[in-house]
N, C-alpha and C positions, 0 to 999 in steps of 0.2 A: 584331234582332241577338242572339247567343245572347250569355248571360252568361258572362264567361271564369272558368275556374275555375283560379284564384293559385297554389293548392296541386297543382295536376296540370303546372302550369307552371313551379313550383317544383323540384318532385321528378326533372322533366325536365331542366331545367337542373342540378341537379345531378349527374346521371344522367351528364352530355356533361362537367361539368366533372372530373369522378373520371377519363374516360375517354379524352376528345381531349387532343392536341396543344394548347399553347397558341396557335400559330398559326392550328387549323383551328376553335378552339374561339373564337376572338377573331369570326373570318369567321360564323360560326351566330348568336351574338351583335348584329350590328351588320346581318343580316338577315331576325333572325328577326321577323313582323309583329306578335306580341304583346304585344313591347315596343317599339315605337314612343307608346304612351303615358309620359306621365311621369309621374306617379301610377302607373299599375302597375308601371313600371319603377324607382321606388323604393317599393314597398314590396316588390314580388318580388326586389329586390338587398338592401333591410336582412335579410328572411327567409333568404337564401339564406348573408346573414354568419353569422347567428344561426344555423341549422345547422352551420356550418364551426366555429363556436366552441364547441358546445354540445353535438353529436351527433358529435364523433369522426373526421369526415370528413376523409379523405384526399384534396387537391388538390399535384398541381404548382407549387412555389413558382412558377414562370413562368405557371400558371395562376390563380394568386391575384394577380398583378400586374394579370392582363385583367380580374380581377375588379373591384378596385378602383377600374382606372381606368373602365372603361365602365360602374361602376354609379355613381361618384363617391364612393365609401365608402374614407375610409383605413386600411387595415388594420394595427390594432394591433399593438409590438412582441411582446407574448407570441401573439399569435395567430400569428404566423409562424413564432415559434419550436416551437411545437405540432403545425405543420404539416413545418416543420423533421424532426423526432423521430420524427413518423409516418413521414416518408418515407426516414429512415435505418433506420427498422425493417423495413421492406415491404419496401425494394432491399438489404437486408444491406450498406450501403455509410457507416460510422459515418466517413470520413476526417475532417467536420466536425468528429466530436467527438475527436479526440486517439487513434483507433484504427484503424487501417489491417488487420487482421485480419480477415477474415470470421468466423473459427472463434467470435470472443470475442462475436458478438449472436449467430451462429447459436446458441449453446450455451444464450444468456440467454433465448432464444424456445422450448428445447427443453422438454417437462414434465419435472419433476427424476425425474431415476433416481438414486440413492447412486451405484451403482456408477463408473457415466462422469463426476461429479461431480467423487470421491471420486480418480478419475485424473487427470482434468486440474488437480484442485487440486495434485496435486504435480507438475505441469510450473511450474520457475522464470518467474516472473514473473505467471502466467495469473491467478492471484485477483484481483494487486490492479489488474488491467487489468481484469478483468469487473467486479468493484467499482467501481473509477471510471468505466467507462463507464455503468453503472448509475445512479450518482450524478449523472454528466452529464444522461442521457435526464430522467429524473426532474427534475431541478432544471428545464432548461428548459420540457420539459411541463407542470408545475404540479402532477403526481398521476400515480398508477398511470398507467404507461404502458402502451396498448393493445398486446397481441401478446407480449409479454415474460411469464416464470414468475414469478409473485412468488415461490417456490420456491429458486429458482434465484437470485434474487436476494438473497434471505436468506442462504442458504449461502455467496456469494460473499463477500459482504460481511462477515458472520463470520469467513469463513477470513480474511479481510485485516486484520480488526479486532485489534492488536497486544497489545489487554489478555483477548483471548479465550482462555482456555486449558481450552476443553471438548473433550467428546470426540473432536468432528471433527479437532481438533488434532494432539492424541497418533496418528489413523488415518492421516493425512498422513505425520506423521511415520514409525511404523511400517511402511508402505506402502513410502515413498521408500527408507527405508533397505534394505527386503526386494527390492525390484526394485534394488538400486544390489549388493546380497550374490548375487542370481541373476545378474546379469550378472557378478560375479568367480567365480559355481560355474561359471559354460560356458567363462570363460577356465583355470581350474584343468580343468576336464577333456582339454581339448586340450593340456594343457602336459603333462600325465604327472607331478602333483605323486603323490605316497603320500596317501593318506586321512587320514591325520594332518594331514599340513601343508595339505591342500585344510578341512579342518574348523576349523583354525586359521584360517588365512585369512577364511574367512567369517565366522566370528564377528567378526574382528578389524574385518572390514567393516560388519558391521551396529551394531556397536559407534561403530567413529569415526564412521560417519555417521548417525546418531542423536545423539550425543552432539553433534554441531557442526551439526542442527537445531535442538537446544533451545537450543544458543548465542545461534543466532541468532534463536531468538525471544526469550530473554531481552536481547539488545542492543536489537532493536527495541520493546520493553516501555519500556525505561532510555531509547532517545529521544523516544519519544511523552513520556512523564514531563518529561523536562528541555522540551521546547517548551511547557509549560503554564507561563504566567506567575504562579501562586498557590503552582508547587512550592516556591518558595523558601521558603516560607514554614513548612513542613515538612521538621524538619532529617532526620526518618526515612525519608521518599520524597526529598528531595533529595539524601542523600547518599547512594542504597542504592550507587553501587557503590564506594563505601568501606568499609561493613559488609559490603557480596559476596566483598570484598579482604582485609579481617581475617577474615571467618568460615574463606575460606579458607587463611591461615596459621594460624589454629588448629585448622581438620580437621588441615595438614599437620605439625604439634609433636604431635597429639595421635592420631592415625592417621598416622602413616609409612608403613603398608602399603597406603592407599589414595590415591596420591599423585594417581590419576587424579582423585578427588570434588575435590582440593583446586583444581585446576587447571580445573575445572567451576566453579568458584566465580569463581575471579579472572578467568579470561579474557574472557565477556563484561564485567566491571567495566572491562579492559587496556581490550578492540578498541574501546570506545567511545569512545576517544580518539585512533583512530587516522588520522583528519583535523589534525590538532593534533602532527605524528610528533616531529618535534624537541623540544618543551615535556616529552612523556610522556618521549621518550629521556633527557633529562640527569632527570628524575624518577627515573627506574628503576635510570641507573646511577649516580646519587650514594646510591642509599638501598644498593643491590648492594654498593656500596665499602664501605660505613659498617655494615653489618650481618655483612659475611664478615670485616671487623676486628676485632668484639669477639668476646672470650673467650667465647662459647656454643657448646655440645657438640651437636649435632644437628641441626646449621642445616639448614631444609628448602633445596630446589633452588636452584639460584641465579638461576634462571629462576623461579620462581615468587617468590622474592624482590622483583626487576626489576619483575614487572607489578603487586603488590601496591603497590610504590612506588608505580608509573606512575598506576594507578586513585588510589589515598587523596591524593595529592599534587595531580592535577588535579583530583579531584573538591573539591576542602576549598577549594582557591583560586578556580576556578571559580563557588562555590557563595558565597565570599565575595563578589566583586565583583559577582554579581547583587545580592546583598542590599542593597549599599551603593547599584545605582544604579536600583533597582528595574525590573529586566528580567529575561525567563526567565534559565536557565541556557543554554540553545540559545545566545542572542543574546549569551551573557559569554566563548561559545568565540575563541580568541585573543586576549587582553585583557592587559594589558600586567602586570595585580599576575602572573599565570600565569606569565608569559614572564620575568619579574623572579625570581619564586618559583625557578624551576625551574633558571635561571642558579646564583642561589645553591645550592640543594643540589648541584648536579653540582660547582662548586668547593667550598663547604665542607665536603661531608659527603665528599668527598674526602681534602681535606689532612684532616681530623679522625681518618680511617679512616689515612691514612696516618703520622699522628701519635701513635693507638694503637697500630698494629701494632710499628711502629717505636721510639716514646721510650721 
């Protein structure tokens, strides 16, 4: 009788397991005469795991069930999930992992171009879906995931990364704002503005949406920060959007003509409390009251007043009750010294304001 050879029998079964059905692949199995031994039949099944585990191989979770049970080998939880990973990559079908998009693994498997990158990063939302889908693959894989751009993946995850401010950044930004300024030049050409007002216009648009890009990465900078439990600990990162909120009333006392920088300043310090609306509201208008009462000659806006409140007044309370009970500032949002604090300035600094103006 010829001697069987393991590894041609191995390579074979694996061959059927990559390619059949689990049902017609169960039936090949439970006929084929080479494993009718038990000794070959467990050492050609522990080989055939050790491949699945080791070499990359793509199976059918349904076909890794037939696996297990008819070689008697239980199949580890990360081995599944590996298997898991491959095969949301191979069938562009991520719904397991929290993405129901095709576009967002097709993209992740494309070799990186800047340019188509560099577009879809300023489509709302797309970074930090390719990012965490990336994160997901990877976490449960255990490493570099087969079929994906590490390229691609670097970049996504950059562009999502809140403390990242290189140059890919600023090209987002730039981009977004110039395709948001070409879609107002094609509306200004059909309307029949004069060139004047079609030139104004556009600037005015690449203008404000830029400017409430960078907002908004400086807001999301200011919460990645406060969810860190060691910021308290750091009164100059804990309380940046207090100094964001003074720096900007002193652009605004000290440059009047550039009321826009000042209002760059305070605003992402305001909107980062804008979960929390009623605390910031009587913040804003008791410090409002109390500021456009006293005798000063120059008082900047009265609106930029309001959020400079809003920002220093929750941020300093806020920033207190972590301290005291040692948790992030994230976790001190809502908390009662806040809600106390902010009671009292909207009445006192009220009757105070209305006490100056008046007695």
């Amino acid at each position: 009788m010829p001697r069987l050879d393991e590894a041609s029998l191995r390579m074979e079964l694996i061959a059927h397991a990559e390619g059949d059905l689990p049902s017609a692949f169960r039936h090949y199995l439970e006929y084929h005469p080479a494993l009718y031994g038990l000794d070959v039949k467990h050492r050609v099944g522990q080989a055939i795991f050790e491949s699945i585990a080791y070499e990359e191989l793509q199976v059918r979770p349904g076909t890794l069930a037939v696996l297990a049970e008819f070689f008697g080998f239980t199949a580890p939880e990360w081995l599944e999930r590996r298997q898991q990973v491959l095969q949301a990559v191979s069938t562009e079908n991520t719904d397991a992992f929290d993405e129901d998009r095709p576009l967002t693994i097709r993209q992740l498997k494309r070799a990186f171009g800047w340019p188509l990158a560099l577009v879809l990063a300023c489509v709302p939302g797309f970074a930090f879906r390719a990012a965490r889908l990336s994160r997901r693959l990877k976490a449960d894989f255990g490493d570099d995931v087969p079929g994906l751009d590490g390229r691609q993946q670097a970049f996504f995850e950059r562009i999502a990364d809140p403390f990242y401010a290189g140059p890919w950044r600023w090209a987002t930004v730039l981009l977004t704002a110039t395709i948001a300024t070409l879609g107002i030049a094609g509306l200004c050409a059909v309307s029949e503005l004069t060139p004047e007002r079609q030139q104004r216009m556009m600037g005015l648009t690449f203008a404000a949406v830029a400017g409430m890009l960078c907002i908004w990465h400086a807001m999301r900078a200011l919460w990645a920060l406060r969810e860190r439990p060691a910021t308290m600990h750091s009164p100059w990162i804990a309380l940046m959007p207090a100094w964001l909120a003074v720096a900007g009333l002193l652009v605004a006392w000290g440059l009047p003509q550039l009321p826009v920088l000042a209002f760059a300043l305070v605003l992402p310090a305001a909107l980062l409390h804008f979960r929390q609306f009623f605390d910031a509201l009587r913040f804003a208008i008791g410090t409002s009251w109390l500021v456009r009462a006293l005798p000063m000659p120059d008082l900047p806006s009265p609106w930029l007043l309001a959020l400079a409140g809003a920002a220093i007044g929750m941020t300093v309370c806020d920033w207190a009750y972590a301290r005291r009970h040692r948790i992030s500032i994230a976790d001190a949002a809502g908390n009662s010294w806040t809600t106390i604090a902010s009671f009292t300035v909207f009445v006192g600094l009220g009757i105070a304001g209305l006490a100056i103006r008046y007695g």
